[in-house]
CHARMM-style PDB file with segment names, atoms N, HN, CA, C and O in Angstrom:
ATOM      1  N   UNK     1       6.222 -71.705  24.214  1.00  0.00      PROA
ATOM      2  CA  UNK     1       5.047 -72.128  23.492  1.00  0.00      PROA
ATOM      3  C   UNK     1       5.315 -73.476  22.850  1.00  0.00      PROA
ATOM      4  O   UNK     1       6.395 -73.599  22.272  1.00  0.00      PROA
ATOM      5  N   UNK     2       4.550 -74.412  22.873  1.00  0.00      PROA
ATOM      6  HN  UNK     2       3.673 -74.312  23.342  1.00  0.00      PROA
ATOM      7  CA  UNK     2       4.454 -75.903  22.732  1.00  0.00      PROA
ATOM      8  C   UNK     2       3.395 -76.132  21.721  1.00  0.00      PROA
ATOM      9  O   UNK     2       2.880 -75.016  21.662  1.00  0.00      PROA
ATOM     10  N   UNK     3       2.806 -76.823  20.959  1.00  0.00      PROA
ATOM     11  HN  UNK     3       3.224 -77.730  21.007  1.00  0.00      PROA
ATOM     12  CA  UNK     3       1.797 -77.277  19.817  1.00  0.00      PROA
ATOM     13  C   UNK     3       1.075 -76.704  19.669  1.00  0.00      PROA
ATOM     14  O   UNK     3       1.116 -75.826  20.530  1.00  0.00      PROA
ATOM     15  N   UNK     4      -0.018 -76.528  18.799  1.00  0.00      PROA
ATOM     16  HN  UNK     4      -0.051 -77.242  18.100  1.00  0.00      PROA
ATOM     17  CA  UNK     4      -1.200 -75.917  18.191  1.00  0.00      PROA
ATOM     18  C   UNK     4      -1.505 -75.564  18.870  1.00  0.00      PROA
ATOM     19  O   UNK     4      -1.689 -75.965  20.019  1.00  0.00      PROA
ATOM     20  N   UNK     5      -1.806 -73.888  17.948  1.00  0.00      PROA
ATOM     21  HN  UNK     5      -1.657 -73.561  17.015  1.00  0.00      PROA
ATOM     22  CA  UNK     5      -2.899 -72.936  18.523  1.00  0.00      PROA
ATOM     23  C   UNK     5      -4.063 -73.392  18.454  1.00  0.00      PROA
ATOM     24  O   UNK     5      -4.217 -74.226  17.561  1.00  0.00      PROA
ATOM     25  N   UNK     6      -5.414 -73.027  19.394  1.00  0.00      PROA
ATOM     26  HN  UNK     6      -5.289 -72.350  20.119  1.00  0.00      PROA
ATOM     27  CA  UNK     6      -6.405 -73.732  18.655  1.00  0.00      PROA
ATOM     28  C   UNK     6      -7.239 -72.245  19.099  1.00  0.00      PROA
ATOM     29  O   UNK     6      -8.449 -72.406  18.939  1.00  0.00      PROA
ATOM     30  N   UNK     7      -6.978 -71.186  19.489  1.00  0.00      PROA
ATOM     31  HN  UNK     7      -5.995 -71.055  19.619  1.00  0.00      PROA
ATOM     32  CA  UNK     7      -8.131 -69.969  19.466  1.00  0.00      PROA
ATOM     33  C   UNK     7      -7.232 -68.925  19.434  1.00  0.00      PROA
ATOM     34  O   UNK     7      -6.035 -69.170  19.590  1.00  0.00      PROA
ATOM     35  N   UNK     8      -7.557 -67.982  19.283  1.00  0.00      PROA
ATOM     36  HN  UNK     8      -8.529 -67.783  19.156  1.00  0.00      PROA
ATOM     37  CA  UNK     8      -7.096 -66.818  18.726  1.00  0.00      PROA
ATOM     38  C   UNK     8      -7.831 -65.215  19.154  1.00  0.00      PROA
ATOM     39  O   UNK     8      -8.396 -64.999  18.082  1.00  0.00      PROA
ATOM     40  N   UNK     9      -8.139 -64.083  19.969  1.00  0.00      PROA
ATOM     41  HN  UNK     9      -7.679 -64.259  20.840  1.00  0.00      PROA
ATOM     42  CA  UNK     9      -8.387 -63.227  20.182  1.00  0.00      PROA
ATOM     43  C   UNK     9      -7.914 -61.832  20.471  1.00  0.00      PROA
ATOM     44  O   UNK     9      -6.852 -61.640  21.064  1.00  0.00      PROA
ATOM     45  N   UNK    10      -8.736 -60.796  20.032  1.00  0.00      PROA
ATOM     46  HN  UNK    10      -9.598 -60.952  19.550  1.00  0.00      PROA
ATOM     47  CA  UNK    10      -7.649 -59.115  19.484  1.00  0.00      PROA
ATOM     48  C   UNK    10      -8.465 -58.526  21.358  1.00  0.00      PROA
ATOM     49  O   UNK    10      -9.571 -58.971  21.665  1.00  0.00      PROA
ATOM     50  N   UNK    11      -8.025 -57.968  21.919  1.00  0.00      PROA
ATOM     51  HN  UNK    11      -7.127 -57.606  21.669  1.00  0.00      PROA
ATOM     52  CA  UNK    11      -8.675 -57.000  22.838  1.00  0.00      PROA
ATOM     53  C   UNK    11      -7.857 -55.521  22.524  1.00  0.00      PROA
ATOM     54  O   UNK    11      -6.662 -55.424  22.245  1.00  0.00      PROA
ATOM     55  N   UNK    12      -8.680 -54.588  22.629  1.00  0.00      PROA
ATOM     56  HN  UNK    12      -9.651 -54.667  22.855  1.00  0.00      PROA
ATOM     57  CA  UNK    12      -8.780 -53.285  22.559  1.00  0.00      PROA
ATOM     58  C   UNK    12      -9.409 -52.769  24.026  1.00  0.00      PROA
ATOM     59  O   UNK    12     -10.549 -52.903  24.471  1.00  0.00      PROA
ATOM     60  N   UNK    13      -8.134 -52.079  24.648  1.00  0.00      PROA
ATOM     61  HN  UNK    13      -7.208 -51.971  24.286  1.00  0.00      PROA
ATOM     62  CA  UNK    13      -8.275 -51.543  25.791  1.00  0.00      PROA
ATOM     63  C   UNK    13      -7.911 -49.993  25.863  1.00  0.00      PROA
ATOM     64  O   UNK    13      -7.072 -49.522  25.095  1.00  0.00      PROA
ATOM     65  N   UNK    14      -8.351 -49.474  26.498  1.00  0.00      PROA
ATOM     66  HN  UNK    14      -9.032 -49.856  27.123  1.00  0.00      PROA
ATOM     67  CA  UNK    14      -8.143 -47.698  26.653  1.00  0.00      PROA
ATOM     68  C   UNK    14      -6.522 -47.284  27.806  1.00  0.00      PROA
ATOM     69  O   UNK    14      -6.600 -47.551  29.005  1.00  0.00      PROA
ATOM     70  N   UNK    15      -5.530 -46.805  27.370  1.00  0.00      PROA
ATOM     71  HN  UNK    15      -5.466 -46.588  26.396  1.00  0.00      PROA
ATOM     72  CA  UNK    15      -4.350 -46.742  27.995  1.00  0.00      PROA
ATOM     73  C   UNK    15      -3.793 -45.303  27.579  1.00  0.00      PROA
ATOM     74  O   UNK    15      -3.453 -44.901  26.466  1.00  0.00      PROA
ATOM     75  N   UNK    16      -3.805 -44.573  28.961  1.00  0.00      PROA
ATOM     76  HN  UNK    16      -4.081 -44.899  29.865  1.00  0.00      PROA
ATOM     77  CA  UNK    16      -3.413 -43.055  28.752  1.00  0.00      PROA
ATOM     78  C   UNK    16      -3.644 -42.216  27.620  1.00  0.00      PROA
ATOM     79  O   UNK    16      -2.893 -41.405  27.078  1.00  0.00      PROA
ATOM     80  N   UNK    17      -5.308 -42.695  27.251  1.00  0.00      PROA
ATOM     81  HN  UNK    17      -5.918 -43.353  27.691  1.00  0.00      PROA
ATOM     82  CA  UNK    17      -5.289 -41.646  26.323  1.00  0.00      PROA
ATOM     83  C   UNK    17      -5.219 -42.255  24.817  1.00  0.00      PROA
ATOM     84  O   UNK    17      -5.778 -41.822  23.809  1.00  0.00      PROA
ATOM     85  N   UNK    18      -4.572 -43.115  24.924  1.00  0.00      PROA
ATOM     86  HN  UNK    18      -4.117 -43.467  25.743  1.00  0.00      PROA
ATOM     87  CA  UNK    18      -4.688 -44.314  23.267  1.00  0.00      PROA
ATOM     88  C   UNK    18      -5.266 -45.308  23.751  1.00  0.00      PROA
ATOM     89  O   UNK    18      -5.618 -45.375  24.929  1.00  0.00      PROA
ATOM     90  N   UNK    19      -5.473 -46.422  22.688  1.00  0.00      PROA
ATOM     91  HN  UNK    19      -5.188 -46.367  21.732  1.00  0.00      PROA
ATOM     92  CA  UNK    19      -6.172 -47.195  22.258  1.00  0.00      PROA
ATOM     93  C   UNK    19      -4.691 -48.330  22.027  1.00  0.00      PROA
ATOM     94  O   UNK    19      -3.751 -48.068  21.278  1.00  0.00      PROA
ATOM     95  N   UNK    20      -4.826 -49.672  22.934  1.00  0.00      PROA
ATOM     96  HN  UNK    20      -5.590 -49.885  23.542  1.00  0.00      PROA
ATOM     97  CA  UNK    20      -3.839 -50.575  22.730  1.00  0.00      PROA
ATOM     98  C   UNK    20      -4.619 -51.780  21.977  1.00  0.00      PROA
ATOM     99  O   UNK    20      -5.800 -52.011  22.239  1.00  0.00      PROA
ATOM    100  N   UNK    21      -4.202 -52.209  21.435  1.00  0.00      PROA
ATOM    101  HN  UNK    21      -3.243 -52.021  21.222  1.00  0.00      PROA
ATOM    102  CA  UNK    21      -4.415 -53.855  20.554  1.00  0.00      PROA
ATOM    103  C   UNK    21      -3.177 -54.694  21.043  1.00  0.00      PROA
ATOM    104  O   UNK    21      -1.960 -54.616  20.876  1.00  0.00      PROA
ATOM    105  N   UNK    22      -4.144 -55.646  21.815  1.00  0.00      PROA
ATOM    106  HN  UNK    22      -5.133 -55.709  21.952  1.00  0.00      PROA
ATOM    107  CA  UNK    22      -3.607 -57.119  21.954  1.00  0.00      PROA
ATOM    108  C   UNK    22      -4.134 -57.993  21.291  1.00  0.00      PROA
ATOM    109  O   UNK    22      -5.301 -57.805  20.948  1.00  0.00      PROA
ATOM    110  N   UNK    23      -3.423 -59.283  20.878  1.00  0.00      PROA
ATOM    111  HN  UNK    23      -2.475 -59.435  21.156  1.00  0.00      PROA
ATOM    112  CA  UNK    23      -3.470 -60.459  20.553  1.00  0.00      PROA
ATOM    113  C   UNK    23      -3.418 -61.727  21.757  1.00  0.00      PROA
ATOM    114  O   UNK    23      -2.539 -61.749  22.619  1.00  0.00      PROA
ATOM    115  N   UNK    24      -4.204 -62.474  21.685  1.00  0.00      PROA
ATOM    116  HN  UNK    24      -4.918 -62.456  20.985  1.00  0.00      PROA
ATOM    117  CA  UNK    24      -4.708 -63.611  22.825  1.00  0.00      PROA
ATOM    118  C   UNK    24      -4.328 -65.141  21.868  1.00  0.00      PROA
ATOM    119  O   UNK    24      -4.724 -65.347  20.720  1.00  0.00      PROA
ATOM    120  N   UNK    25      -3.660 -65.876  22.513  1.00  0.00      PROA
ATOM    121  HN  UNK    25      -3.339 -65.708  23.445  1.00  0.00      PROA
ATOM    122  CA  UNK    25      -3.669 -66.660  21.213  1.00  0.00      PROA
ATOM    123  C   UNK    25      -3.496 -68.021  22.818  1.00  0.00      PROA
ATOM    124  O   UNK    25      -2.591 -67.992  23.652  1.00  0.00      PROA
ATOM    125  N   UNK    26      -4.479 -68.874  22.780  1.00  0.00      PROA
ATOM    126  HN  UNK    26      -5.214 -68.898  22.103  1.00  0.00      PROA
ATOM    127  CA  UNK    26      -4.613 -70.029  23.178  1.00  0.00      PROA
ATOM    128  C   UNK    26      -4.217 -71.420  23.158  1.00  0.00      PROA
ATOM    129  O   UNK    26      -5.081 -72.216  22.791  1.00  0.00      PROA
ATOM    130  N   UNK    27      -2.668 -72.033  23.598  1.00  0.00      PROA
ATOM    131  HN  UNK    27      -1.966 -71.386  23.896  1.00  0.00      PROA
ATOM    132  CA  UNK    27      -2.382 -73.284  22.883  1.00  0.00      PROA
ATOM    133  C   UNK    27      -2.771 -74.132  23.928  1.00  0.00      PROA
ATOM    134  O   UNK    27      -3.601 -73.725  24.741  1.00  0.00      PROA
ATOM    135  N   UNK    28      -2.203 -75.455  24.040  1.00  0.00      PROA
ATOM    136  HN  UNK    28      -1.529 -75.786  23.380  1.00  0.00      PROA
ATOM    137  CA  UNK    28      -2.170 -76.770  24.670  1.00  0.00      PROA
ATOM    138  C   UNK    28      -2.389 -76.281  26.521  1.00  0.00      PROA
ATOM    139  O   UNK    28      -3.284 -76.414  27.355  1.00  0.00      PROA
ATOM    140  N   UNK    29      -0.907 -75.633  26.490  1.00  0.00      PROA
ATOM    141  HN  UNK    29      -0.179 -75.524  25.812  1.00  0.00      PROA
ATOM    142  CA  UNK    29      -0.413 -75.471  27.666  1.00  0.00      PROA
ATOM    143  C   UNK    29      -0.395 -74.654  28.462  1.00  0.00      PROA
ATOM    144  O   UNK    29      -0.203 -74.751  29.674  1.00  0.00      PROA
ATOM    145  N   UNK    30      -0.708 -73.287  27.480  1.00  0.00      PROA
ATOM    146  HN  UNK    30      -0.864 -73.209  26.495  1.00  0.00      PROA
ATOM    147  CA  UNK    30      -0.863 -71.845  27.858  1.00  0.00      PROA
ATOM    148  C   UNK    30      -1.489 -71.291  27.003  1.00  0.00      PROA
ATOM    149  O   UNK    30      -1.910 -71.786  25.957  1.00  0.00      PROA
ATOM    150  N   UNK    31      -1.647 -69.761  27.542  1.00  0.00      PROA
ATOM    151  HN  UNK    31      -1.305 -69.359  28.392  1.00  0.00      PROA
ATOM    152  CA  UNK    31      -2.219 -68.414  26.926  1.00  0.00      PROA
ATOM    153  C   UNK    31      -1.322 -67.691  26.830  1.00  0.00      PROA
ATOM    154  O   UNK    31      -0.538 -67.434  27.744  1.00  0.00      PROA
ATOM    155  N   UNK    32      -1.278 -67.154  25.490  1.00  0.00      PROA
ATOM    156  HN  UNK    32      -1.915 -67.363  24.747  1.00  0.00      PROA
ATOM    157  CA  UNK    32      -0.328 -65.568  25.464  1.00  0.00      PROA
ATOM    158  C   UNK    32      -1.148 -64.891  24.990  1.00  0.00      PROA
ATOM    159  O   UNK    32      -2.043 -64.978  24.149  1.00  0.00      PROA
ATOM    160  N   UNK    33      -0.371 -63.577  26.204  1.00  0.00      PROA
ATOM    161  HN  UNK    33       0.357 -63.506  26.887  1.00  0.00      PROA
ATOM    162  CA  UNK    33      -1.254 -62.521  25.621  1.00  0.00      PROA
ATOM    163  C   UNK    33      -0.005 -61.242  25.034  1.00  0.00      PROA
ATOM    164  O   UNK    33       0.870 -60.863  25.813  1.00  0.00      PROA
ATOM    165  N   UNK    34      -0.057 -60.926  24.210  1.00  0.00      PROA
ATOM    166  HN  UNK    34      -0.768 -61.234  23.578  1.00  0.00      PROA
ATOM    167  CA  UNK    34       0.717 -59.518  23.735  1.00  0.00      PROA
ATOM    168  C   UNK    34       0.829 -58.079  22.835  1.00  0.00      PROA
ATOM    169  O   UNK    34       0.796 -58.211  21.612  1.00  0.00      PROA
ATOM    170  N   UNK    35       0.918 -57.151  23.216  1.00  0.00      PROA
ATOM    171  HN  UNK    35       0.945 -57.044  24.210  1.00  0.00      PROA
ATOM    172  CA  UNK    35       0.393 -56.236  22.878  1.00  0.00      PROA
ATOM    173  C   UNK    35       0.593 -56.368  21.245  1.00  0.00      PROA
ATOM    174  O   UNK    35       0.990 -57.394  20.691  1.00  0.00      PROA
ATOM    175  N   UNK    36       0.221 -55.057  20.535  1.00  0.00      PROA
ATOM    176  HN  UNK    36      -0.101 -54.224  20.985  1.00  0.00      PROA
ATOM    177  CA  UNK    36       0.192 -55.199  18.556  1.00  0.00      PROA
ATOM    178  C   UNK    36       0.826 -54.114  18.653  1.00  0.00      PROA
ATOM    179  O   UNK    36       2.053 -54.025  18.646  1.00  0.00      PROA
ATOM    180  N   UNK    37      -0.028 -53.116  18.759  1.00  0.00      PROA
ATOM    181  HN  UNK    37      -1.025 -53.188  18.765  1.00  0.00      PROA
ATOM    182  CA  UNK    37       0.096 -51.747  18.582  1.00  0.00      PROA
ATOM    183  C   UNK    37      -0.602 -50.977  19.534  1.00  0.00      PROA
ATOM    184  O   UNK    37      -1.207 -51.529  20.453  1.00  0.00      PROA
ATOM    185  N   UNK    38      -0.565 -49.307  19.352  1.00  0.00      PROA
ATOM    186  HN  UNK    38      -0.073 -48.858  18.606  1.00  0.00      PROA
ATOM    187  CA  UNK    38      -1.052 -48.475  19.862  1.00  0.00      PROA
ATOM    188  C   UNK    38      -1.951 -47.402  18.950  1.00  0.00      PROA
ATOM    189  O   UNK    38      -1.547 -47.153  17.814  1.00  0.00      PROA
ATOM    190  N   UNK    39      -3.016 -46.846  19.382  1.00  0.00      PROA
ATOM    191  HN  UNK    39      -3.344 -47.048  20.304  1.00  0.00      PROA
ATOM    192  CA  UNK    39      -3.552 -46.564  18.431  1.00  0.00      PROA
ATOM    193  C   UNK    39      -4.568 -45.049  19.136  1.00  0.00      PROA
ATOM    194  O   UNK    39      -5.224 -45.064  20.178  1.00  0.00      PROA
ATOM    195  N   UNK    40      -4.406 -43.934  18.224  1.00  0.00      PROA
ATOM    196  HN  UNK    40      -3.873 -43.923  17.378  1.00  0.00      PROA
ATOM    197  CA  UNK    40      -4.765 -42.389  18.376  1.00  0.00      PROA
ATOM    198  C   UNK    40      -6.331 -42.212  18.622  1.00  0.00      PROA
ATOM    199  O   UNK    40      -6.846 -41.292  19.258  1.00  0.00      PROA
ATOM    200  N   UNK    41      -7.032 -43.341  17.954  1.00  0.00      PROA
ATOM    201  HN  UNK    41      -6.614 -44.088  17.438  1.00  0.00      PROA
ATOM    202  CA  UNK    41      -8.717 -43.025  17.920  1.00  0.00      PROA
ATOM    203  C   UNK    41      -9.023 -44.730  18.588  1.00  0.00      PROA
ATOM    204  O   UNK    41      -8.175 -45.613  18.721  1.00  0.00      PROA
ATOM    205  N   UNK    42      -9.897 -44.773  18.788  1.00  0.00      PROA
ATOM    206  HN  UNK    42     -10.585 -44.056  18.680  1.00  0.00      PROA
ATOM    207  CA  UNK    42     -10.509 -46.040  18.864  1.00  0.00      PROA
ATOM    208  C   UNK    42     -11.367 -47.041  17.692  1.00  0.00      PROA
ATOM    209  O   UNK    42     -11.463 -48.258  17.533  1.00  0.00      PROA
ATOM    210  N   UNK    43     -11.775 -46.147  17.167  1.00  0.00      PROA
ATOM    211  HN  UNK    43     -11.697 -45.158  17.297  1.00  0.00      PROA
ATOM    212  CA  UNK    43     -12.168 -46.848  16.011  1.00  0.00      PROA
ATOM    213  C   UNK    43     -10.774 -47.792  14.799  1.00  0.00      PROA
ATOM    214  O   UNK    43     -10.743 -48.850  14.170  1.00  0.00      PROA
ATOM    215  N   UNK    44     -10.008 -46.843  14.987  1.00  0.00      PROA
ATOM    216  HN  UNK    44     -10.033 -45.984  15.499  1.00  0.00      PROA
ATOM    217  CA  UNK    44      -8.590 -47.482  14.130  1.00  0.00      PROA
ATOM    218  C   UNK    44      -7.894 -48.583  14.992  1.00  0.00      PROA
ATOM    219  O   UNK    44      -7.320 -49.586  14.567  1.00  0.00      PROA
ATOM    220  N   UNK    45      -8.033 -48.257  16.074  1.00  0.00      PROA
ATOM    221  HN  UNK    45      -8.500 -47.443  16.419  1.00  0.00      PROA
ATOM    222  CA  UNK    45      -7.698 -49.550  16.621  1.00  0.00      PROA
ATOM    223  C   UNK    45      -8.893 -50.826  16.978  1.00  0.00      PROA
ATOM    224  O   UNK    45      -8.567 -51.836  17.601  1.00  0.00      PROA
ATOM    225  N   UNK    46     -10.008 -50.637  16.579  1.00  0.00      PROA
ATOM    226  HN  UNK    46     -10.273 -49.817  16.072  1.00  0.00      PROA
ATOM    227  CA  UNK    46     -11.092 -51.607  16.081  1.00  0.00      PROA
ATOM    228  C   UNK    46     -10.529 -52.586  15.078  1.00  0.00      PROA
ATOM    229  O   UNK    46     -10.401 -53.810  15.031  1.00  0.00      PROA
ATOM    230  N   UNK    47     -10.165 -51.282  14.079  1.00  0.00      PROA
ATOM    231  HN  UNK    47     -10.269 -50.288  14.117  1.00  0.00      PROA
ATOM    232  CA  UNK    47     -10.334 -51.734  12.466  1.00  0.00      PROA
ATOM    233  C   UNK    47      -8.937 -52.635  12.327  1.00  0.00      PROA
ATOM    234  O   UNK    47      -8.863 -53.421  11.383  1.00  0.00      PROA
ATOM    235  N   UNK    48      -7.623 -52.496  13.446  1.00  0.00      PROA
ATOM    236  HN  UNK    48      -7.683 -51.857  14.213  1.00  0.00      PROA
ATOM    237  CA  UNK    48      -6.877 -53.072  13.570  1.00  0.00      PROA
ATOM    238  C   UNK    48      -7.021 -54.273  13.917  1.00  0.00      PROA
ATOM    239  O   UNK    48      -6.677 -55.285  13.306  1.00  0.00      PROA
ATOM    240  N   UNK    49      -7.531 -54.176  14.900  1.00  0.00      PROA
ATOM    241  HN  UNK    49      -7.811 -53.355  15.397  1.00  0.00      PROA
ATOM    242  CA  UNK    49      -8.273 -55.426  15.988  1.00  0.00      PROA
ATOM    243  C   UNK    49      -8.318 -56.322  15.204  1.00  0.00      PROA
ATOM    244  O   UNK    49      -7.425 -57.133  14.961  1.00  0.00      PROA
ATOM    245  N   UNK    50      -9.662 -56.230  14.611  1.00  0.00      PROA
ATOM    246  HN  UNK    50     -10.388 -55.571  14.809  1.00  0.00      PROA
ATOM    247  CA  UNK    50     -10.340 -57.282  13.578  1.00  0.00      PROA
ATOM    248  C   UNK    50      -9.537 -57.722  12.727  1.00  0.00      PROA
ATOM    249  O   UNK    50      -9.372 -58.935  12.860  1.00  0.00      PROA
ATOM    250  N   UNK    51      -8.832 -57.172  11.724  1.00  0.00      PROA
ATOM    251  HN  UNK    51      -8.965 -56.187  11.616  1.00  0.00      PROA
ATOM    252  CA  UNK    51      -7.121 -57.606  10.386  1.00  0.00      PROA
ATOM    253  C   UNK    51      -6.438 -58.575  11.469  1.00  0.00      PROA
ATOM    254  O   UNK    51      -6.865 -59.719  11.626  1.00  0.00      PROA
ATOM    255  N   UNK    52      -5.452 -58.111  12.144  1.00  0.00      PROA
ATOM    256  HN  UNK    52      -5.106 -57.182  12.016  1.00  0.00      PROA
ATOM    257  CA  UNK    52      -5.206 -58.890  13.481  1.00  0.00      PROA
ATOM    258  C   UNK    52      -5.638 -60.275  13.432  1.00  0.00      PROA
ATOM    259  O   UNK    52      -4.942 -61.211  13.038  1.00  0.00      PROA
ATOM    260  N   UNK    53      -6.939 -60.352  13.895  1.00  0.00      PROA
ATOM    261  HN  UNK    53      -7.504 -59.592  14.215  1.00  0.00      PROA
ATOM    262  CA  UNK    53      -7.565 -61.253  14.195  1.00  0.00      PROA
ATOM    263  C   UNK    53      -7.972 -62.364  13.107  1.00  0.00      PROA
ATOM    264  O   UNK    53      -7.761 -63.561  13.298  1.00  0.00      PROA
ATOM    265  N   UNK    54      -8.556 -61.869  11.986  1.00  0.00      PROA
ATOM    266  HN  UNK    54      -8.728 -60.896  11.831  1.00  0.00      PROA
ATOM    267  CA  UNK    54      -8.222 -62.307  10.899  1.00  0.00      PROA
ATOM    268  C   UNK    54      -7.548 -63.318  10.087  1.00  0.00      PROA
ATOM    269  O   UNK    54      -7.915 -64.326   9.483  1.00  0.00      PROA
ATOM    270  N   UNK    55      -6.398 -62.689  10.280  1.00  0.00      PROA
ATOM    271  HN  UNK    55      -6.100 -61.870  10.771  1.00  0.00      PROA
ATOM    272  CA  UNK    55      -4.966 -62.921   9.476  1.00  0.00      PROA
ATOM    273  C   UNK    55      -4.694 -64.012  10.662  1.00  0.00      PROA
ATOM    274  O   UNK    55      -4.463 -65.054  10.048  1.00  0.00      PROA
ATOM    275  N   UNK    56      -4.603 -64.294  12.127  1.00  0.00      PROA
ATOM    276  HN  UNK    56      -4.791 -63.448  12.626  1.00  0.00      PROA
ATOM    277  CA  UNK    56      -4.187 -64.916  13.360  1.00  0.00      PROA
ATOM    278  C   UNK    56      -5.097 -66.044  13.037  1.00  0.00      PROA
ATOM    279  O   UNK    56      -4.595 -67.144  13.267  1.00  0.00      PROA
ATOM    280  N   UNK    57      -6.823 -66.064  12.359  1.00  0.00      PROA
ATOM    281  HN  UNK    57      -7.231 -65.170  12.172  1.00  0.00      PROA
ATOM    282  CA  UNK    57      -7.593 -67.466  12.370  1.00  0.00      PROA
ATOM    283  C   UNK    57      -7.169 -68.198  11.144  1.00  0.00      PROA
ATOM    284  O   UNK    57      -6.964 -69.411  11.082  1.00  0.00      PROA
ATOM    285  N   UNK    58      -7.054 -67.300  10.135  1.00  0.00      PROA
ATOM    286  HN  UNK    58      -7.220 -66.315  10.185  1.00  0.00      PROA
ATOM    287  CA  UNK    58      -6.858 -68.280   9.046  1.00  0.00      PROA
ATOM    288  C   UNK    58      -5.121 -69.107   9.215  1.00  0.00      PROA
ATOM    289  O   UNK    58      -5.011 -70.209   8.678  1.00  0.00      PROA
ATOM    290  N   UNK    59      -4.065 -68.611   9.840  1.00  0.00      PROA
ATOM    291  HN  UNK    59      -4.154 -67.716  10.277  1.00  0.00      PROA
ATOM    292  CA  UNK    59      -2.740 -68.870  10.329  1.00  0.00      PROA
ATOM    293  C   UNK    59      -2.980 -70.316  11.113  1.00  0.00      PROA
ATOM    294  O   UNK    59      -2.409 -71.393  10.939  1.00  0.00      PROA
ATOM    295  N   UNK    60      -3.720 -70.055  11.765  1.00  0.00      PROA
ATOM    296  HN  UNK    60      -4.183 -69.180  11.907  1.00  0.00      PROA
ATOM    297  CA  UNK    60      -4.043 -71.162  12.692  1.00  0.00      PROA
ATOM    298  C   UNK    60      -5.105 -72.221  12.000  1.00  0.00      PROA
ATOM    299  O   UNK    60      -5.238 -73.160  12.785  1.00  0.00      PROA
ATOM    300  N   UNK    61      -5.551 -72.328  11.343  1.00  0.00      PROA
ATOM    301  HN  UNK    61      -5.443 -71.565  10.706  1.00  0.00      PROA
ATOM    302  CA  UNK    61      -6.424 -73.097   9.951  1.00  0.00      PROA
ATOM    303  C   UNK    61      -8.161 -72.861  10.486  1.00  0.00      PROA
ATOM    304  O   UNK    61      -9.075 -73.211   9.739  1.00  0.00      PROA
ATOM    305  N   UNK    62      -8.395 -72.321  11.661  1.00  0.00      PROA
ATOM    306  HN  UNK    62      -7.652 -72.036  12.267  1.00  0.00      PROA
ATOM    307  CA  UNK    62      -9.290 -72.180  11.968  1.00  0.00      PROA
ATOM    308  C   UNK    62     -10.837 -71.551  11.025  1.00  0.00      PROA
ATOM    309  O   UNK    62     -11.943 -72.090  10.963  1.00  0.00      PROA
ATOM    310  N   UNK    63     -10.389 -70.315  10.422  1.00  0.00      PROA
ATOM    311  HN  UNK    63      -9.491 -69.878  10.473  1.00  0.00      PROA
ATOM    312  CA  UNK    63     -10.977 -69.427  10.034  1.00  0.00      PROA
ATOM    313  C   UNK    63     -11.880 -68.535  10.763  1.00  0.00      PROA
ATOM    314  O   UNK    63     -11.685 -68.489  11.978  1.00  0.00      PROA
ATOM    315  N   UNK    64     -12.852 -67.797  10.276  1.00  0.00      PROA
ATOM    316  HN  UNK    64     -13.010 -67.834   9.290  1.00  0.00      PROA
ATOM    317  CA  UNK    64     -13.312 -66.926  11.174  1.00  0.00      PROA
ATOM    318  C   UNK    64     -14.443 -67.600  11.427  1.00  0.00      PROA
ATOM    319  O   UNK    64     -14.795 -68.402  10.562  1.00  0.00      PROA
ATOM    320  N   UNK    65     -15.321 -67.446  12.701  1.00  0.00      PROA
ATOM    321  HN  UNK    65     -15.036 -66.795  13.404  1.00  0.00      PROA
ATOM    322  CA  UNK    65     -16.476 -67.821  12.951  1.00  0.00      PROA
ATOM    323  C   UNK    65     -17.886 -67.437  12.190  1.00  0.00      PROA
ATOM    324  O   UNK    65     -18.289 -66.276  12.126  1.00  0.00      PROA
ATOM    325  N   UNK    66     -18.380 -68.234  11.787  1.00  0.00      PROA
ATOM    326  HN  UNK    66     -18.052 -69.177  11.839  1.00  0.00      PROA
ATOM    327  CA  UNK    66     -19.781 -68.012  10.743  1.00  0.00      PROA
ATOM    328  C   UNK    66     -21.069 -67.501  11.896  1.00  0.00      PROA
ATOM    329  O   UNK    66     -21.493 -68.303  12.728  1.00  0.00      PROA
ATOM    330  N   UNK    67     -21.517 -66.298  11.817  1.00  0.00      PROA
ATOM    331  HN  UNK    67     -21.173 -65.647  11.141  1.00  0.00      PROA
ATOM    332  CA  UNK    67     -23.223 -66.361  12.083  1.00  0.00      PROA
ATOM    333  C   UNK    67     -24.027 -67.203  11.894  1.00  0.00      PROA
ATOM    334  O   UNK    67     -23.517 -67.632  10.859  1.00  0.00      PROA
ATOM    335  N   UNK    68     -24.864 -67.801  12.030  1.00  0.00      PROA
ATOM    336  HN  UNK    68     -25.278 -67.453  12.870  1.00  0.00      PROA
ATOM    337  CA  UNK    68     -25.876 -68.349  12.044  1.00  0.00      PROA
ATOM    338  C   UNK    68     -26.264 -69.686  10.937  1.00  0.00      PROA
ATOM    339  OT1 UNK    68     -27.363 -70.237  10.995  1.00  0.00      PROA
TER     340      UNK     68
END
């Protein structure tokens, strides 16, 4: 990994039965993608998702995206 991040994204995918959280994080040169955690319900791994994601925009100075 080489200079600034400039985007940042959580995916929540369905895997044997749990709920995985990845992190997507977008620089110059590449994409990484890597798992967080694993998670029993889907909703908790939502609620993960989003903190995640969060905590990853403001890191990157971005912040979160505004509605309207």
């Amino acid at each position: 990994m080489s200079g600034r991040a400039y985007s940042v994204d959580t995916v929540v995918t369905e895997e044997r039965g749990q709920w995985v959280v990845e992190i997507v994080v977008l620089f110059d040169d590449e994409v990484v993608r890597k798992r967080i955690s694993v998670h029993r319900t889907e909703r908790l791994a939502r609620i993960h998702a989003d903190v995640i994601k969060r905590a990853a925009e403001r890191d990157i100075g971005g912040g979160p995206l505004r509605n309207g």
